[in-house]
N, C-alpha and C positions, 0 to 999 in steps of 0.2 A: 497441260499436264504431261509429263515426263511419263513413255511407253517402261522406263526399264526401274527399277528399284534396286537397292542394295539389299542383300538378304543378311539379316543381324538373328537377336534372339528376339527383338521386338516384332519382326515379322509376324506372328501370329495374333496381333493384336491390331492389323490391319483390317478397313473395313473398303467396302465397294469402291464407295467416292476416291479413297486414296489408288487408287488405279485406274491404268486409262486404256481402256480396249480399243485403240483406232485400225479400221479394217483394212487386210490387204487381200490381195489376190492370188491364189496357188496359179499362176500359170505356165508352168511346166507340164502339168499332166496331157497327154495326147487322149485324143478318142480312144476309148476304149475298144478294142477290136478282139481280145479274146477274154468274155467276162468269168469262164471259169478255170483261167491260168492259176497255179498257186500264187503265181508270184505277184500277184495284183497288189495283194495285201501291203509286200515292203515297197513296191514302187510307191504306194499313197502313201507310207509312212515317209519314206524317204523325200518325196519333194515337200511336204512339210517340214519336215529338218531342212532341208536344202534354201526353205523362205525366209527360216529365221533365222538361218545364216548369211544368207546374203543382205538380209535387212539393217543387220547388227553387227555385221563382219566378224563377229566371234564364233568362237566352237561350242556347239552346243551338248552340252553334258545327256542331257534328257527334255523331254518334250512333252506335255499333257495335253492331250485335246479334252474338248468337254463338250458331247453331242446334246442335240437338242430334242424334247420330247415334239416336235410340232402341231402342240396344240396352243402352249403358253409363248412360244418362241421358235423362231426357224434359225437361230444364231448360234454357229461353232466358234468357244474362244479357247485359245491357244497359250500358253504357258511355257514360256523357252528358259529353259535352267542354263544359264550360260558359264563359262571357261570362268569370270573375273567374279562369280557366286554371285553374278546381278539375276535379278527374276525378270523375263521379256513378256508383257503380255500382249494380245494382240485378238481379233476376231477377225475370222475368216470368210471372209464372201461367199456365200453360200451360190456360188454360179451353177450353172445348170452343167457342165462335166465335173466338174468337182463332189454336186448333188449326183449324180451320174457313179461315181468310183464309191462315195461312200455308201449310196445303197448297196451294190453291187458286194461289198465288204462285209456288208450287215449281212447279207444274203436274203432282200428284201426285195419283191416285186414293185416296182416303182408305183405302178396304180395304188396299191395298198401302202405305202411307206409312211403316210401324214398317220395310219391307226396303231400302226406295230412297234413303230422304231422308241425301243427304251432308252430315256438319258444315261450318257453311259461316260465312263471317263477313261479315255485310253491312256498310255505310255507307253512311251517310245526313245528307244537310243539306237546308235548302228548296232546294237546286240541285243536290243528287250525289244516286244511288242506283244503289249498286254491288255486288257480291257478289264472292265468288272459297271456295273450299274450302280448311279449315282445314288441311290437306293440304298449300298452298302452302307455310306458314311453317316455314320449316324448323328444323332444330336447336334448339328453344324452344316449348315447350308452354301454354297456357294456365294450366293445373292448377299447374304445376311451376315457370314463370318467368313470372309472372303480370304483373307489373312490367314488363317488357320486352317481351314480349308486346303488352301495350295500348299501349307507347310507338312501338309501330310505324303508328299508326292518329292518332297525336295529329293537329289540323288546323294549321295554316299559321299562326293568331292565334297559339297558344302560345307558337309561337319565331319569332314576326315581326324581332325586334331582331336576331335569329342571321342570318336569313333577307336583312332587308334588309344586313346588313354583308357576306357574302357579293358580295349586288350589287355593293357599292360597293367591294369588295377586287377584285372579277373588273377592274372597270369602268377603276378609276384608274389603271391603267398606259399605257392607249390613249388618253386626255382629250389634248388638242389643241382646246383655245380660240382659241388667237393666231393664228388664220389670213387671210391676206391675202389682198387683191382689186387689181386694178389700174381702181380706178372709175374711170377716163376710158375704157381699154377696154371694161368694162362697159356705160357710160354707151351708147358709141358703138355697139355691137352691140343693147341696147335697145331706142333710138331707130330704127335700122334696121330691127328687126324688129317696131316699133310701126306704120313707116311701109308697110312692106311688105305688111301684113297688114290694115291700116286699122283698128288699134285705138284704143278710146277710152280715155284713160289716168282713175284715178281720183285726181286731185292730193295729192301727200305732205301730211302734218300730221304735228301734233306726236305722236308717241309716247310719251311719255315717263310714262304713267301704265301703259300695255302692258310697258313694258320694267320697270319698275319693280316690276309685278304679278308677272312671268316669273320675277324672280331672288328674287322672296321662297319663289314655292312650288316653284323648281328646284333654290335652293342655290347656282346663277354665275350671271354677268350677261350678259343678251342677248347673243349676239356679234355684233362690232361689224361685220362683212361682212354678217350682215343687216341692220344698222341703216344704214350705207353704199347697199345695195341698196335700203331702202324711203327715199333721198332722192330717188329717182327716180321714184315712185309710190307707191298705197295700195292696190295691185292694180287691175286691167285689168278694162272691162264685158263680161260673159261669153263670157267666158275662163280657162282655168285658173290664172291666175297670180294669187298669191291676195296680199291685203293682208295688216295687220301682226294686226288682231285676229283674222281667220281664221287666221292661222299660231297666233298662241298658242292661239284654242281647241281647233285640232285637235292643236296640242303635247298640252297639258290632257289630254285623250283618250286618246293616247296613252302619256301620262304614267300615268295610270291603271290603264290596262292594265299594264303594266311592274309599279306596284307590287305591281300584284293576283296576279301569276304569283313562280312559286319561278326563280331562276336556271337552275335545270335544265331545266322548263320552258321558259323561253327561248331555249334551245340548240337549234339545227336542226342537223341532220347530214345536209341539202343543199347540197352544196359546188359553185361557182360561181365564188367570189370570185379565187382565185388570194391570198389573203392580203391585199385592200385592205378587204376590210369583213369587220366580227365576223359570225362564224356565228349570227346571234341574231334572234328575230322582231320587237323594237324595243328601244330604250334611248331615256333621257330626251338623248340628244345628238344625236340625228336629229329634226332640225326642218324639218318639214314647208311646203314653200312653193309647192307645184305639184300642182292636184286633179286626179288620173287618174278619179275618181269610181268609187263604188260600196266607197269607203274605203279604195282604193288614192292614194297619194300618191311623188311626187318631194320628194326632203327635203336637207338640207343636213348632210354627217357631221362630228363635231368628236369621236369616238372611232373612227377609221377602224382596221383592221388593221395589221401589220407593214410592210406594203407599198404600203398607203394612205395618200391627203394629206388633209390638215385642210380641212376648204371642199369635198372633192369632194362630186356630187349622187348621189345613191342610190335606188332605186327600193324602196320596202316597203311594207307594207297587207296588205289581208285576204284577200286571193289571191296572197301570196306567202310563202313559208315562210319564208324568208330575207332579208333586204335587200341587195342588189346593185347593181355601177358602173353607171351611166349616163352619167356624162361626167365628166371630173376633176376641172373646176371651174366656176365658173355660167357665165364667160366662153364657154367651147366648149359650153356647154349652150343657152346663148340664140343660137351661131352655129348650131346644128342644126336649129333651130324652123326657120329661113329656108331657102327652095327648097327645102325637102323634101329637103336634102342629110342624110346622116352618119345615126347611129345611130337618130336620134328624127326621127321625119317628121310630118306634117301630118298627125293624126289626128281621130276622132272627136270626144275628149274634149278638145283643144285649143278650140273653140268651146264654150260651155253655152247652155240657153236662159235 
């Protein structure tokens, strides 16, 4: 029987017999020599990763271990979510260093370890290492819905395509591209608050390879109230107000971020907005044009809420759980900056060095 499976959507309807747990050996681990290092913990994750890649010569995405209560069993089996979405299983030789690290990880006195140790189910990648008792899962056993079971653990690669349409199902209802500015208004508040504040403007150029870059790896094209906005500059000598490549790189960034997270993930259930902006920690339609710094940013929304307009600015970044109104549109957001009137005053991060 074949150690590896292909993971489909029938996968959860696998049972025991259809897998084949044949044992191998972690033998990488050294004696353990200092047992209350932190770093214990990722060395015994890590050469487990490291077994079922050298087994299977692929990368492995994610890793499940599944500890045993030793009473009904003394047997660790393994679960390697691999690079080609094949599932690896496999059980682990419970050898005496091996039995040795994972006490030691449990934080169990070896004499006692056959009374204490809860079956428990970890996971692991080079950036997660997590645990929870087998206890949580409920109505579905290991042993008995084996298939379903490990379908609960799968990583995020698997069902990236599910994953990303999701996004873009949540997303498309709220899209508002065509949003308008009144550039001579604009223009005139600007220039005002250019003049007011003695800044040095850094003269508009062409964009047109920036805009071009945008809408190849965004999917739409620049909108046009930024490109409107950047005829009147290519951002301001420090100062918050950023040029057209600083916006896209930090889109980029953020854009990253976005696809790297599950829709769920995304979702904050810190409410603030009143219905103008999504309850969400970024989307690829908030484009960033004003550095609050330390990765906090004022952005421009074009998927605003029920009760939100296309073009208002929004406040989001890495100290904010949420994205939220700042001013409706850039017009009332550039009259703010001046005299220290309205919502947004003369701060800190207005100046850079």
């Amino acid at each position: 029987m074949n150690n590896s499976i292909q993971y489909s959507e029938d996968f959860k309807l696998l049972k025991w017999n259809n897998f084949n747990f044949e044992p191998i050996e972690i033998n990488t681990l050294s004696i353990l020599e200092d047992p209350k290092h932190y770093k214990n913990s990722f060395t015994f994750r890590d050469a487990i990763i490291d077994a079922i890649e050298t087994r299977s010569g692929k990368k492995t995405f994610k890793l499940s271990l599944i500890t045993p209560d030793y009473k009904s069993s003394k047997k660790f089996y393994g679960i390697g979510f691999l690079e080609d979405r094949t599932v690896e299983t496999f059980e682990i030789e419970n050898t005496p260093i091996f039995e040795e690290w994972f006490i030691n990880i449990q934080r169990f006195k070896s004499d006692d370890a056959t009374k204490k140790c809860v079956p428990s189910i970890y996971n692991f990648s080079t950036s997660l290492y997590s645990s929870q008792p087998v206890s949580n899962i409920k109505n579905i056993t290991f042993q008995e819905n084996t298939g379903a079971f490990i379908d609960q653990f799968i990583p995020d690669q698997f069902i990236a395509e599910k994953l990303a349409k999701e996004k873009v199902d949540f997303l498309r209802p709220f899209i508002q591209l065509e949003a308008k500015i009144n550039l001579e208004e604009v223009k005139q508040s600007f220039n005002a608050l250019i003049a007011e504040k003695g800044l040095t403007i850094h003269p508009p150029k062409n964009n047109d390879a920036i805009y071009a870059q945008f809408e190849k790896e965004a999917g739409f094209p620049f909108p046009a109230i930024i490109k409107e906005y950047l005829t009147l500059h290519n951002g301001i000598d420090r100062c918050a107000i950023m040029g057209a490549e600083d916006i896209y790189n930090e889109w980029k960034d953020w854009k990253k971020c976005y696809d790297d997270w599950t829709q769920e993930g995304l979702f904050s259930t810190f409410y603030i907005n009143k219905d103008k902006a999504l309850l969400m920690y970024t989307t690829p339609y908030w484009i960033p044009f004003f550095d609050l710094e330390d990765g906090n940013f004022l952005a421009f929304d074009f998927a605003p809420n029920t009760k939100g307009k296309a073009g208002q600015i929004i406040r989001f970044g890495a100290d904010v759980e949420t994205g939220y109104i700042e001013a409706e549109d850039l017009n009332t957001f550039l009259k703010s900056l001046m005299g220290n009137e309205g919502e947004i005053e003369e701060n800190e991060w207005f100046f850079v060095e």
